[in-house]
N, C-alpha and C positions, 0 to 999 in steps of 0.2 A: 338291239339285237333281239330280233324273234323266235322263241324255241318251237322248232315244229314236232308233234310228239304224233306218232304212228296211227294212233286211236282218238282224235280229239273229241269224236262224238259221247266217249264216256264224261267229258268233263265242260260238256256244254248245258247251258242251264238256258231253255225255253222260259224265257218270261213273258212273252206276250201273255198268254193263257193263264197265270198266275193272279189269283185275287190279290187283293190292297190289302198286306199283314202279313205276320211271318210264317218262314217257312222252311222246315231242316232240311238237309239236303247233307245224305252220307256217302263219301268216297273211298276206296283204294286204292292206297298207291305200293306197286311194286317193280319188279326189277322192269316189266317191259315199257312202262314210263321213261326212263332213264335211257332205254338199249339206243336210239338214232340220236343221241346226244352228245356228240363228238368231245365235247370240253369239258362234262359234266365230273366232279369226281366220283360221283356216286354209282356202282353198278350192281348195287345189289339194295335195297330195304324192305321195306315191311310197315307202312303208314298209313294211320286212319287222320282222313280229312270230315271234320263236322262244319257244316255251312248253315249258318243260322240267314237265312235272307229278308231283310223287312222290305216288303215293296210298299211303297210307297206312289202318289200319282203319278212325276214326274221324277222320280228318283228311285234309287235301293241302295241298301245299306247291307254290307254283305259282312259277316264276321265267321272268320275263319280262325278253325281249335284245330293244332297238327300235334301229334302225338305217334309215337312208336319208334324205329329205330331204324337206324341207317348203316350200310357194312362200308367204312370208309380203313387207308390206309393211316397209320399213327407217324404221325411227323419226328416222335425222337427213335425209334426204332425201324419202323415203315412195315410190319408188317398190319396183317385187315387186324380189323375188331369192331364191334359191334357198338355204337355207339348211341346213346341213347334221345330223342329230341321229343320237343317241346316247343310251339310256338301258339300265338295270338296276334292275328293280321285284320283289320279293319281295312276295306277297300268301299268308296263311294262311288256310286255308276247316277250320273243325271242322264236323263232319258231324252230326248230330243231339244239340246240346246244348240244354239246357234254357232257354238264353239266346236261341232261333233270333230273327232277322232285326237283332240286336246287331252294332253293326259300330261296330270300332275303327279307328286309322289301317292297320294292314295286316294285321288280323285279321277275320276275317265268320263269325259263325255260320248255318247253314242249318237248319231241321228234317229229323230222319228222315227224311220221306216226298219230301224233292226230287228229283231225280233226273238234274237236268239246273244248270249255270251256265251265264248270260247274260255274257260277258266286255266285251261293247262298253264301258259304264260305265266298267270299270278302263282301258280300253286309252285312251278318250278321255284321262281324269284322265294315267296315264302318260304320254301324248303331249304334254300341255299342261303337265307338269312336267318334261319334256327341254330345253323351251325356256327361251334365256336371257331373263335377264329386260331385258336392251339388246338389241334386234336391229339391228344396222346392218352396210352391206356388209363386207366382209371387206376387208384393206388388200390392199396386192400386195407382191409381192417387195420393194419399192424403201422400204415403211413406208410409200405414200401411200394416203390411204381411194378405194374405186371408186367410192364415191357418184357419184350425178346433177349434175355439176358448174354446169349451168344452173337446176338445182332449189334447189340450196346458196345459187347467186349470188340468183335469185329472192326465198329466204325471208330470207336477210340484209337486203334493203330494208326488208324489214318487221319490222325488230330497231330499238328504239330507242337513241339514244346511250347508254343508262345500260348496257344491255343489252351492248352492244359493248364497254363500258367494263369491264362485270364479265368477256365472255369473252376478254378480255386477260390474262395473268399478271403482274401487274408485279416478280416476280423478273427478269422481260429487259431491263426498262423501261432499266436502267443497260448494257446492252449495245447501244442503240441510238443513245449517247453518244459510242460509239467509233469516232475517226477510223483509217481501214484506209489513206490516205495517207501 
């Protein structure tokens, strides 16, 4: 499935014209990256992309640093919050092999005659594999969850006995036995 993003010309990297060695390469990523992305959860962030590129003759080696944060909704409450990411993606581009348009988990062949990478594709896939796969708010100091504590109370009415019954541990069950008189 291919993400087609509004602007791709910000996130194309002309390597023809690039000398043999490295080369940083800085991005932003914000909410209008995300807007024609019908399935995406994300509609809102704030994301610096660092691209360290080694070109090489018939190769590059591209390493990607994602940092900053994302406004996603919390799965045990639902409402947004600000969540914070972190990634490290290594992707291999060989340059005119006889395999062109072959692409493995973090290898892609290109033919001779390209002359240009479209990055949006890896940069989405990378962004959407920083995140965890539970999102819920962050606790605070004290070990308590921030959650929406009237959204919690809400959805608990609509948990059935059995339900309440399973999210009980009864490892405690014999500690609530105990007279503290």
């Amino acid at each position: 499935m291919e993400i087609k993003v509004q602007k791709p010309k910000d996130y194309i990297i002309q390597f023809v014209g690039l000398n043999i060695g490295e080369h940083l390469f800085e991005f932003s990523i914000n909410d209008k990256f995300f807007e024609d992305i019908d399935y995406s959860e994300i509609k809102r962030c704030n994301l610096q992309v660092k691209l360290l590129l080694l070109k090489q003759s018939t190769m590059m080696v591209l390493n990607f640093e994602i940092s900053g944060t994302v406004n996603i909704d919390c799965d045990r409450c639902t409402a947004e919050y600000d969540l914070p990411l972190e990634g490290s993606y290594k992707l291999i581009v060989k340059v005119g092999g006889r395999d062109a348009g072959n692409e493995e988990d973090d290898i892609i062949t290109l033919s001779a005659n390209e002359h240009e990478l479209d990055l949006s594709q890896y940069l989405y896939e990378y962004i959407s594999l920083s995140m965890p796969i539970k999102r819920a708010h962050p606790d605070n100091a004290e070990g308590n969850s921030t959650c929406d504590k009237e959204m919690l109370e809400k959805l608990s009415d609509f948990l059935t006995e059995e339900e309440k019954e399973e999210m009980q541990d009864p490892r405690w069950d014999e500690l609530k036995n105990i007279n503290l008189n």
